[in-house]
ZAMARGU-4260 file (C-alpha; in steps of 0.2 Angstrom, whole numbers, plus 5000, padded with zeros to 4 digits):
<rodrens>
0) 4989/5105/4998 | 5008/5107/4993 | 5017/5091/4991 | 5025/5083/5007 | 5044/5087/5008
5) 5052/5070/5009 | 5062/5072/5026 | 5044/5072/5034 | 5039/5057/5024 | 5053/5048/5029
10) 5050/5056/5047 | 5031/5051/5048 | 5037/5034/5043 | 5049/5029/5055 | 5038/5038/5068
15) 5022/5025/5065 | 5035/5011/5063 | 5039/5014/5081 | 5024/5017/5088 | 5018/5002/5080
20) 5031/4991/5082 | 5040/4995/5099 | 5024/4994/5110 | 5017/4978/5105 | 5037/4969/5108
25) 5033/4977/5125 | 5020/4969/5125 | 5025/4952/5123 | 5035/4949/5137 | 5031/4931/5144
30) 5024/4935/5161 | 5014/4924/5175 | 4998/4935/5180 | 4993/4933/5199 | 4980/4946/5201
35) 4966/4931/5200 | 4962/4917/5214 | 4965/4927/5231 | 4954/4922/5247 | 4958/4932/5263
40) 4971/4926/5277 | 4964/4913/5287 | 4950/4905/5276 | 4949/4887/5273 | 4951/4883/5252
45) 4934/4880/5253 | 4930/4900/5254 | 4926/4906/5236 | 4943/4915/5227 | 4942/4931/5218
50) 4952/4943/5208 | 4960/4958/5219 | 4953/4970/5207 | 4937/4965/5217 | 4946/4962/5233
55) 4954/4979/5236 | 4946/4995/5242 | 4948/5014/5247 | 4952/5014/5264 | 4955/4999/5269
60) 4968/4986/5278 | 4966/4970/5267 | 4976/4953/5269 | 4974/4940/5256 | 4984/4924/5251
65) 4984/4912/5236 | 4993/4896/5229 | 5005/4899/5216 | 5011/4883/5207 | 5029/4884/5195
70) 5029/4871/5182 | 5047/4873/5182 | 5061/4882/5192 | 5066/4898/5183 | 5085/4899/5176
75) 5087/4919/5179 | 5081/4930/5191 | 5061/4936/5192 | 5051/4951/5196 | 5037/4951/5207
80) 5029/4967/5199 | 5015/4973/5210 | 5003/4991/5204 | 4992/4998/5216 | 4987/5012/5226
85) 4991/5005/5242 | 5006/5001/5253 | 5011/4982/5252 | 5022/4970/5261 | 5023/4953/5253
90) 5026/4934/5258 | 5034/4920/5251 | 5033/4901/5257 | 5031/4913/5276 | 5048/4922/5271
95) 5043/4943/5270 | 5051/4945/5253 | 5049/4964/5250 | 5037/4980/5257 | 5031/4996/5250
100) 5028/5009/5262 | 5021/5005/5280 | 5002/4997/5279 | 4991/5002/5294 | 4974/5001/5298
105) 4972/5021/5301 | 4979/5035/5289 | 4991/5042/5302 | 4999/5025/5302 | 4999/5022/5283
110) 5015/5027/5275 | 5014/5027/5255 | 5023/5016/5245 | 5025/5016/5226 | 5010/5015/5214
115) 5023/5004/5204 | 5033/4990/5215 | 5045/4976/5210 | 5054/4964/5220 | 5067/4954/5215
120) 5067/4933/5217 | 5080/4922/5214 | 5078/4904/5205 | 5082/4894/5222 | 5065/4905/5229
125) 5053/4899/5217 | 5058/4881/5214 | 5046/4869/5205 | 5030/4864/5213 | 5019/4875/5225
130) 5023/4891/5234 | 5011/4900/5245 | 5011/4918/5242 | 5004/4932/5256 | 5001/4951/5253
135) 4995/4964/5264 | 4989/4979/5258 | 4984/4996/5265 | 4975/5010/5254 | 4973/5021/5266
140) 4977/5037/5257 | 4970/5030/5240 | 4953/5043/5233 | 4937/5035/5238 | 4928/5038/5224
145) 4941/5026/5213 | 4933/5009/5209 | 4947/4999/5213 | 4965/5005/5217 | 4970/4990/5211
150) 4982/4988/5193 | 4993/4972/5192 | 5001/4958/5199 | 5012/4948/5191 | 5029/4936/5187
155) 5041/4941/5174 | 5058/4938/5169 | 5070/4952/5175 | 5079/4955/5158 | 5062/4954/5149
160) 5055/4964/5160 | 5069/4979/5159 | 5068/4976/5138 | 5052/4978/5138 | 5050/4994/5148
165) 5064/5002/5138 | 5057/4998/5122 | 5039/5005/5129 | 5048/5021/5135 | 5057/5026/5120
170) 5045/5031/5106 | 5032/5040/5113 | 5050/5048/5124 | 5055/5052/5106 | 5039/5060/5099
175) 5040/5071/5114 | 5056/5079/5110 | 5052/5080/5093 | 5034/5088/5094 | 5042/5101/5109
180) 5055/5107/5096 | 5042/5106/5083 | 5032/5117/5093 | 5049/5130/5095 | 5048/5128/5079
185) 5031/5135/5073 | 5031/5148/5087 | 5046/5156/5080 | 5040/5155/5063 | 5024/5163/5069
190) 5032/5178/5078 | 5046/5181/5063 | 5034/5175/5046 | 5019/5173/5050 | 5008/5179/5059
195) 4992/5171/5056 | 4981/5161/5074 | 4980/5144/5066 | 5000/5144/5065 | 5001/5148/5083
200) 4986/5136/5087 | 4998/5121/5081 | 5012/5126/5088 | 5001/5125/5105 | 4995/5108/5098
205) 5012/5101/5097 | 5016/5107/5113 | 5002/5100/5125 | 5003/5083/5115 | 5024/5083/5120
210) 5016/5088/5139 | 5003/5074/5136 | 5015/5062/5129 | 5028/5065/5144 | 5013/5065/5159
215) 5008/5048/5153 | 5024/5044/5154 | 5029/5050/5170 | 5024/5034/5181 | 5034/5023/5171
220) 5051/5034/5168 | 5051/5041/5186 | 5038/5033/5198 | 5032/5041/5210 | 5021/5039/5229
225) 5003/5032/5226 | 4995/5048/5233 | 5004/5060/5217 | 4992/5046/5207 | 4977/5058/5207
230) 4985/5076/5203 | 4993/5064/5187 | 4977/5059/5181 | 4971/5076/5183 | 4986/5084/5174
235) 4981/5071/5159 | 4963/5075/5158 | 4965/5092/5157 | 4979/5091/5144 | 4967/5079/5134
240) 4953/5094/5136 | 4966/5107/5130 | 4973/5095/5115 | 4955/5090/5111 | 4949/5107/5110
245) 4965/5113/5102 | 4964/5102/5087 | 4947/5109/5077 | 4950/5127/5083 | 4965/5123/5072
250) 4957/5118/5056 | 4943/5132/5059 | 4955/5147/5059 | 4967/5136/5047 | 4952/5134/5033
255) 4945/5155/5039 | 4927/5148/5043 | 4911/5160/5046 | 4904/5161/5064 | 4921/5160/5072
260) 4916/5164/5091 | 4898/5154/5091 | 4907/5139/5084 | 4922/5139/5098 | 4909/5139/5110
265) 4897/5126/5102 | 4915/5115/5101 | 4923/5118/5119 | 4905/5114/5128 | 4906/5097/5118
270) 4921/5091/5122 | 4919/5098/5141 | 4904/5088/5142 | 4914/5074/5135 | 4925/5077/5149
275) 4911/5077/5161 | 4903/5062/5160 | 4904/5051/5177 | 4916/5037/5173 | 4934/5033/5175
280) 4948/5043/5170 | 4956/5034/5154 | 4936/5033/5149 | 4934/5053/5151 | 4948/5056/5140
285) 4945/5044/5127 | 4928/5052/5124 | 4936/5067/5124 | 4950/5064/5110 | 4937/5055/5099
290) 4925/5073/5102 | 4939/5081/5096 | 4943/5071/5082 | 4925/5069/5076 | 4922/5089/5075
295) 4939/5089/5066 | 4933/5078/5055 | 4916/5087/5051 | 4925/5104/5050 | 4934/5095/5035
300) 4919/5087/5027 | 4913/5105/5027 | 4929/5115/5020 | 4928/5101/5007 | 4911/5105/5003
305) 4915/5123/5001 | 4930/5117/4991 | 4945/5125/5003 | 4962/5124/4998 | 4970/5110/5006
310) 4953/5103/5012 | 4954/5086/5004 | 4971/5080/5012 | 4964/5088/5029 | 4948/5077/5028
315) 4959/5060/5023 | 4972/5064/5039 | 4955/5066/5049 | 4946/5052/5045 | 4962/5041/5044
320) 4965/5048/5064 | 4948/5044/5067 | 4947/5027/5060 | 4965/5021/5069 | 4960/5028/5088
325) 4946/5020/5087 | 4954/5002/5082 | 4969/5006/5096 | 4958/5009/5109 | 4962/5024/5126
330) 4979/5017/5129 | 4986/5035/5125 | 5005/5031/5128 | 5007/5014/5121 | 4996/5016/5103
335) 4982/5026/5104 | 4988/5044/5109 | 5007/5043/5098 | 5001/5031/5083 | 4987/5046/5081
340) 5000/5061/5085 | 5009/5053/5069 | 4996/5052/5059 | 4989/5068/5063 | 5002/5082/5068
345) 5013/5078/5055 | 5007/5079/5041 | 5001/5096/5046 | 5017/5100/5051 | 5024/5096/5033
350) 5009/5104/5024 | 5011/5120/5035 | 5030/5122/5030 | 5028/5117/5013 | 5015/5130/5012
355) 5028/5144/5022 | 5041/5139/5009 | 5028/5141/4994 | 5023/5159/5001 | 5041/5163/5002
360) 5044/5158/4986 | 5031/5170/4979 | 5038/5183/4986 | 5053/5181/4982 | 5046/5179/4963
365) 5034/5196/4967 | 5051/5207/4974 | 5061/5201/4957 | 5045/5207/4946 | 5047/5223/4956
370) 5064/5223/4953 | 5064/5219/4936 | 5049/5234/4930 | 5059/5247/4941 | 5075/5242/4929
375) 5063/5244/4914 | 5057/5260/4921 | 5073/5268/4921 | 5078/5266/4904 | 5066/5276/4897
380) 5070/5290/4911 | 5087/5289/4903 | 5083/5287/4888 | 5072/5305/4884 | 5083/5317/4894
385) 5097/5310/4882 | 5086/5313/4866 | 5081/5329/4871 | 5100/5334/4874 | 5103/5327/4855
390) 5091/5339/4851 | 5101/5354/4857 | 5119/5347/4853 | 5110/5345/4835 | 5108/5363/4834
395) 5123/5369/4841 | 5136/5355/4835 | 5133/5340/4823 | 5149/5333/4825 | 5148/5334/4845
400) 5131/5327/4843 | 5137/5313/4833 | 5150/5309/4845 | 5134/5311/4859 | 5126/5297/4849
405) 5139/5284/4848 | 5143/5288/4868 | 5123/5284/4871 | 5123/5269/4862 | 5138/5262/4871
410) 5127/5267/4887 | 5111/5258/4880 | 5119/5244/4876 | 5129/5241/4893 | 5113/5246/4903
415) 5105/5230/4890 | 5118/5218/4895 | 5119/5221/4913 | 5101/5222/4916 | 5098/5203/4913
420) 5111/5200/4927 | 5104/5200/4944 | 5125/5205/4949 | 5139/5213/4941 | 5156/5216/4943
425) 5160/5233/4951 | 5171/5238/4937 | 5158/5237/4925 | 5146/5247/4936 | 5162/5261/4935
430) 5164/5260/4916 | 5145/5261/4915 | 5147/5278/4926 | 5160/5285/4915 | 5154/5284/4901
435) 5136/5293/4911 | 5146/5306/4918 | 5155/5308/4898 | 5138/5310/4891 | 5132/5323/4905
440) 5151/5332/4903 | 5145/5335/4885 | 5128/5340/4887 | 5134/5351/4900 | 5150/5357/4891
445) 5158/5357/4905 | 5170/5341/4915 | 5160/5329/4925 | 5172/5315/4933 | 5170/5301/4947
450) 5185/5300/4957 | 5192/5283/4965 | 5197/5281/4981 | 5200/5263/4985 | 5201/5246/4977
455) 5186/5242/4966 | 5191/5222/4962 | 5182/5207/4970 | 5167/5219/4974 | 5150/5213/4965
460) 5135/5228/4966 | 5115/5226/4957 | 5117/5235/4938 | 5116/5251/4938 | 5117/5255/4955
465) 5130/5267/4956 | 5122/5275/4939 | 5106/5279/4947 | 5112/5288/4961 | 5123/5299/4948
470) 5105/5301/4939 | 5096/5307/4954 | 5110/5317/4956 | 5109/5327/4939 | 5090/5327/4942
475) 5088/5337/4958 | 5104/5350/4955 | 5110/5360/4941 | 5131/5360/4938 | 5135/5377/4929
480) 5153/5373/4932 | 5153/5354/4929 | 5155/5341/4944 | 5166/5330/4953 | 5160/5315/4962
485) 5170/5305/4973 | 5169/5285/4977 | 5177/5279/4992 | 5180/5261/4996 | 5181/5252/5012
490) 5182/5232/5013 | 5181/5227/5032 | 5180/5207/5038 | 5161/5204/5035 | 5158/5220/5026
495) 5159/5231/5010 | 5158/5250/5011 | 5155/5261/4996 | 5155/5279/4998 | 5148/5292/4984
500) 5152/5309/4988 | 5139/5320/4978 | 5141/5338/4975 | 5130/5351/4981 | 5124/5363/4967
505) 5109/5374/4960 | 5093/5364/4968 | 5083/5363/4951 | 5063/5358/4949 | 5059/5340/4948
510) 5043/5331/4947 | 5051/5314/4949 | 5043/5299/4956 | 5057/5294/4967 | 5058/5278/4956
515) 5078/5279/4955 | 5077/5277/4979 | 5063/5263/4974 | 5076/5256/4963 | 5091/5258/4974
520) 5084/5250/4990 | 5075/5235/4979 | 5089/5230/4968 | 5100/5230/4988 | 5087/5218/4994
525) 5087/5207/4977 | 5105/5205/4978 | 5109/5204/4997 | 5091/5202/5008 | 5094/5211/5024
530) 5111/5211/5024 | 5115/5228/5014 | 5111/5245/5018 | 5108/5259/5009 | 5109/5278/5019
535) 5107/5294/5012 | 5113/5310/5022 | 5117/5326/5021 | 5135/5331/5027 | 5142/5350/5026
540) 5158/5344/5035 | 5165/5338/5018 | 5174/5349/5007 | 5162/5351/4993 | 5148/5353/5004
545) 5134/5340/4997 | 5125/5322/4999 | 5134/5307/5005 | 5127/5291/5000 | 5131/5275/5009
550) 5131/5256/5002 | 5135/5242/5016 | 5135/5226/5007 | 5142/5210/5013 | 5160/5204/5008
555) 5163/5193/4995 | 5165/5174/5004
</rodrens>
């Protein structure tokens, strides 16, 4: 696996700080539970007390009262934080201090309160000594199948209280928003780079663990009517099923394992009878994520064993996953789910754009090769038509075939110099053509120019460029009467025009390759990417008739 860019380092660190941090200050809060020693209204003391997890039912109207005894009076306001799946009214020392909805003995009559209640108490109502404290409670509307609708009671301090809910929001709030844009992310980098299943299989990983992440969190940020308690708990159970099932389709298709669709299959039925044993709801879910990151772990083991790239950090991030759900336990939002996202998605998100950055880089290292041989190729093009005019200018002219020699070695050695340089100056590309078109005037014995039309400074072109068109020119036509070529310039706000003009002539034979295009549209994409151009068009409007070539590069910043 490619090394771990730091900013993910430093990303994955801060994240399991948080998540390891933040929740356990939330859960320090000093607070007085009252869920314990209730006996319903009426009884004497002697009637045997229970807890209201056992107390409270589907369906039901149920009074109860307790003893509550202060061991001293409070100096700030309390809270009086009651959760259930019922409608609630409460008594203090006889004084109704707060309700929750309407409680009623029928359905019809029952209007829900908040699965999540508090109720604010001032120091003077819970002096020192003993208070007698009341509730009435109605779960009328609560799912009968639910063992007890029954969550919390309890005393805390107001400013604890609001401290500790902020602290208990804010990093599993945080990894949301960073796992949704990380899942933007990877589904953009899919569609424009690559386009491979397990890239868009993570991207849909971090994306139901930020809709995981924000559903759990839901009750607490927002709150909401007992009866939405249910469709929640269903919404988390199926994006634990989709998460779960997600996760080792991810390394299969990451690590390109045999068997592909008999080994979904054999994973999905696993986790869905997971998902399908009868208990409760955060049970169900908790085997389903530990089903889930015990196949991830196996399909590791087994690309380790078949010595996969990348198989030996994936098996450590598995195991390590593994190892710290099962020591936080289900509580998804508060530890388990995050601390595990942090340990997991991460790293795989680090590994997968280290990976993108080192395919990039090779071919970026693979389209300079291919630069680089096409350059190399062309020399030798060159090169023998220029010795096989010396021959003729030998037999015809020594001394015009001495002054030949000393112009191609001029050429040879610019086309030297200016081929180690991924850039030049557009000037030196022009004294480069002159002295082409001079050699070509004197094989042809007859005038071969380039004609300026615009201002060549500040302009910056791949070597040989404008040399090859004039090549490819000389190649494909036959100039009895020698030949003019124009260049014309045009510099606009973002971009640079360059404009050859090509005579038409005799159409000659040629068995080229086309390696002086390959050269032209490779050297563009070196130099600039896709931000330059290249077009090549016929156009008998121009006076000579002949080819126009078009370069649009960038302007110089």
């Amino acid at each position: 696996m490619p090394a771990m860019p730091s900013f993910f380092h430093y990303l994955l660190r801060y994240c399991l700080a948080c998540c390891l941090v933040l929740p356990g200050f939330a859960g320090a809060m000093d607070r007085l539970p009252l869920d314990a020693g209730w006996r319903a209204c009426g009884t004497t003391s002697a009637a045997p007390a229970a807890t209201l997890h056992q107390l409270l039912r589907p369906g039901q109207l149920l009074c109860v009262e307790r003893e509550v005894t202060l061991a001293a009076t409070p100096s700030s306001t309390q809270l009086l934080v009651l959760s259930a799946l019922a409608a609630s009214e409460l008594w203090l020392d006889g004084v109704l201090v707060g309700s929750n909805g309407q409680p009623a003995g029928q359905a019809n009559g029952e209007r829900a309160g908040d699965i999540d209640f508090a109720i604010h108490l001032r120091p003077q109502q819970l002096a020192k000594g003993k208070h007698h404290l009341r509730l009435l409670l109605s779960t009328q509307q609560a799912p009968a199948h639910l063992a007890s609708p029954f969550y919390a009671l309890y005393l805390v301090d107001r400013q604890d209280y609001r401290a500790a809910l902020a602290w208990y929001r804010l990093p599993p709030l945080l990894l949301a928003g960073a796992l949704g844009a990380v899942a933007l992310l990877f589904l953009a980098l899919t569609v424009l780079y690559q386009r491979q299943r397990h890239w868009a299989m993570f991207a849909a990983l971090c994306l139901v663990a930020a809709l995981l992440l924000v559903v759990e969190l839901w009750r607490s940020v927002t709150g909401y009517a007992y009866p939405l308690h249910l469709p929640r708990l269903y919404a988390v159970s199926v994006l634990t099923w989709l998460f779960s099932a997600l996760l080792p389709l991810y390394f299969y298709t990451a690590y390109r394992l045999p068997r592909w669709p008999l080994a979904a299959a054999v994973l999905l039925a696993c986790i869905a009878l997971a998902g399908a044993l009868p208990t409760h709801f955060d049970a169900r879910c908790w085997l389903m994520f530990l089903t889930g990151l015990a196949a991830s772990l196996a399909l590791n083991l087994v690309a380790q064993w078949r010595r996969l790239p990348g198989s030996r950090s994936g098996t450590m991030i598995a195991l390590a996953s593994c190892a710290l759900f099962l020591l936080t336990g289900s509580q998804f939002a508060e530890g388990g789910f995050a601390l595990v996202v942090c340990f997991l998605l991460l790293p795989l998100c680090a590994q997968l754009l280290a990976q993108l950055l080192h395919e990039r880089s090779k071919a970026a290292r693979a389209q300079q090769l291919e630069n680089q041989l096409l350059r190399k190729s062309m020399q030798p093009h060159f090169l023998m038509n220029s010795l096989s005019l010396i021959s003729e200018l030998n037999a015809q002219s020594p001394q015009a075939a001495e002054t030949f020699i000393e112009a191609l070695g001029a050429e040879l050695r610019m086309l030297n110099e200016f081929a180690q340089q991924p850039s030049i100056a557009l000037t030196q590309e022009l004294a480069l053509c002159e002295n082409y078109l001079s050699i070509m005037g004197t094989r042809l014995q007859q005038p071969c120019r380039l004609q300026l039309d615009g201002e060549a400074a500040g302009i910056t072109v791949p070597p040989a460029l404008l040399l090859t068109a004039l090549e490819n020119a000389f190649s494909h036509n036959r100039y009895r009467h020698g030949a003019a070529f124009i260049l014309r310039i045009v510099k606009h706000a973002q971009t640079q025009v360059l404009t050859l003009i090509v005579p038409e002539g005799e159409t000659r034979p040629h068995a080229g390759s086309g390696v002086g295009e390959q050269y032209i549209r490779a050297s563009l994409q070196a130099v600039f990417g896709d931000h330059a151009r290249y077009v090549s068009d016929y156009a008998s409007e121009q006076l000579p008739a002949g080819w126009r070539l078009t370069f649009t590069m960038p302007a110089a910043p």
